[in-house]
C-alpha positions in Angstrom: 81.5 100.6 16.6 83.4 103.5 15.1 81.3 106.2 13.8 82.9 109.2 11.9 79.9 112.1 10.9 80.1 115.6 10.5 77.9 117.2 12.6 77.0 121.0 12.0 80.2 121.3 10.2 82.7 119.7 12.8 84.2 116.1 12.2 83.4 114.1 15.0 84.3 110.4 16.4 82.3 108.3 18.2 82.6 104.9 19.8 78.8 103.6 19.8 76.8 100.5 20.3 75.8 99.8 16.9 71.6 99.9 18.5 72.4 103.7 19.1 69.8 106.1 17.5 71.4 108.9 16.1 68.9 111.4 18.2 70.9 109.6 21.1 74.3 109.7 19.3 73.1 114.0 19.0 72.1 114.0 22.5 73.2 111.9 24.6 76.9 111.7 23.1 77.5 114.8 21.5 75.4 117.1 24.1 73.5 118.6 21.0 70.2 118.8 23.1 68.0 121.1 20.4 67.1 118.2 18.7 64.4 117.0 20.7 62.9 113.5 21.7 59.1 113.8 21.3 57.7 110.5 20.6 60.7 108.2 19.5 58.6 106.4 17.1 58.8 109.0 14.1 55.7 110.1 14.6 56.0 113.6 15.3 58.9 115.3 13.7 60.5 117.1 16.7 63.4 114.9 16.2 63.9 116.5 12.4 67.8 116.7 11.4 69.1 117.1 7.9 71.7 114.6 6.5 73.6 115.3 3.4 70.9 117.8 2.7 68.0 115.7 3.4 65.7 115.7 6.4 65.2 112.5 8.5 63.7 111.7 11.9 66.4 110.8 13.6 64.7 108.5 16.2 64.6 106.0 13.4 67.9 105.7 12.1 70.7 104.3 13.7 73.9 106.2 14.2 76.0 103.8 12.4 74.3 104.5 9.1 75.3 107.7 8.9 79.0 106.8 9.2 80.8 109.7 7.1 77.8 111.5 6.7 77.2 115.0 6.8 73.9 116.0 9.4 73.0 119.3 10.2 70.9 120.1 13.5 68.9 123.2 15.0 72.5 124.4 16.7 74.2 124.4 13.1 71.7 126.6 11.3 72.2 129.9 12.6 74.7 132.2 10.5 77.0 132.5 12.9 76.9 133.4 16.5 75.2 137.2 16.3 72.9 136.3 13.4 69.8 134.1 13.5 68.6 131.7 10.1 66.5 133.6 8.2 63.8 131.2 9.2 64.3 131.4 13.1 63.5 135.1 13.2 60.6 134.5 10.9 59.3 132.2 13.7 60.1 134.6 16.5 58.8 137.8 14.2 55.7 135.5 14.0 55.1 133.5 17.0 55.2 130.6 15.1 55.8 128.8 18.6 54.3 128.6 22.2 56.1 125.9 24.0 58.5 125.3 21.8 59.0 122.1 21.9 58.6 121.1 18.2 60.5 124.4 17.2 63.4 123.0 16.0 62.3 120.0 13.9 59.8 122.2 12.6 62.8 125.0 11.6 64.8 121.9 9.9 62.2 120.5 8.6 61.2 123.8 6.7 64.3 124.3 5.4 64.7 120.9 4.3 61.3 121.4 2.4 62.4 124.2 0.5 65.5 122.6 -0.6 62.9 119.5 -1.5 61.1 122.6 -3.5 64.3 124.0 -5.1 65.5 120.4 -6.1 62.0 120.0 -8.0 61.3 117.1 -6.0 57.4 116.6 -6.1 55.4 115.9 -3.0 52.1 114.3 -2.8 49.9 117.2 -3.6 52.2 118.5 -6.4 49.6 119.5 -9.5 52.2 119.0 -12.7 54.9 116.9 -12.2 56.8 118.1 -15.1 56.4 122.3 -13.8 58.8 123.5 -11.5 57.5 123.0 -7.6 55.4 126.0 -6.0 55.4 126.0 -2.7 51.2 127.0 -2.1 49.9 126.8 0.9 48.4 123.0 0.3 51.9 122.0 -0.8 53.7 123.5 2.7 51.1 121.8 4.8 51.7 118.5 2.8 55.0 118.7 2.8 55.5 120.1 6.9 52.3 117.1 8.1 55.4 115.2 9.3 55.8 117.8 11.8 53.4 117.8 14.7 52.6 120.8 17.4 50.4 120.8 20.6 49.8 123.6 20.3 48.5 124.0 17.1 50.7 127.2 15.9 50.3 126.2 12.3 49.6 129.1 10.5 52.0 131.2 12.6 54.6 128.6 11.0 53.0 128.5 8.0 53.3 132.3 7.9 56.6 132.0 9.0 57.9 129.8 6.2 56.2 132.5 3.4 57.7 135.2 4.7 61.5 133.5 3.9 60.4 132.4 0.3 58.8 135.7 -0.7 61.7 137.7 0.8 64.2 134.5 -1.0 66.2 134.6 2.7 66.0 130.8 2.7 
């Protein structure tokens, strides 16, 4: 099948089996290797990519969903080529990784959540569902549990994600 997406701002074409994943139409097609293939059951988030906006595992959707959709990976975040995301310095400024593995779903994901926030979309932890979002500590972990790492760096990314709302970089 013919699949047209926009991928990290760039139109792209691809001629896929409709049983392609997108993670393999990223990968494996587009050489876009930063989105990473943990468990390919959507278990563990490393796979995290943001389509129109929204974050996804992409292990579990197939390519040819997305056709004309706009997705967003770990290589697209960056402001340019000399100047890191506000979040990705966070994470090197606080070791918010060792192996690195789940870095980049965790990166989209965490931007992804604080769009969620900004959109006043309400998690499961979310106290007043008529107040604006605040992103606490119990609502980051919530809203990041889709995001797994062996190496349990946690509060380094936890610390990671406060420091780019209090400084209002995201």
């Amino acid at each position: 099948m013919q699949v047209r997406i926009t991928v990290n701002g760039e139109a792209r074409s691809l001629d896929l089996d409709s049983r392609v994943t997108l993670l393999d139409a990223l990968r494996e097609h587009l050489k876009l290797t930063g989105t990473k293939k943990g468990c390919d059951h959507g278990q563990c988030g490393a796979c995290t990519v943001l389509v129109e906006g929204r974050r996804i595992n992409a292990c579990l959707s197939l390519a040819v969903m997305h056709d004309g959709d706009a997705i967003t990976t770990i290589e697209g975040i960056a402001r340019g080529e000399d100047e890191l995301h506000p979040l990705q310095q966070a994470f090197l400024e606080h070791d918010a990784f060792q192996c690195g593995y789940c870095t980049p779903g965790q990166i989209v994901s965490a931007i992804g959540m604080m769009a969620e926030a900004a959109d006043n979309r309400p998690s499961r932890v979310t106290a007043d569902l008529g107040a604006p979002v605040e992103l606490n500590d119990a609502e980051i972990r919530e809203r990041m549990s889709g995001n797994l790492c062996r190496c349990s760096a946690y509060p380094n990314i936890l610390a990671s994600i406060r420091q780019v709302m209090d400084e209002g970089a995201a």
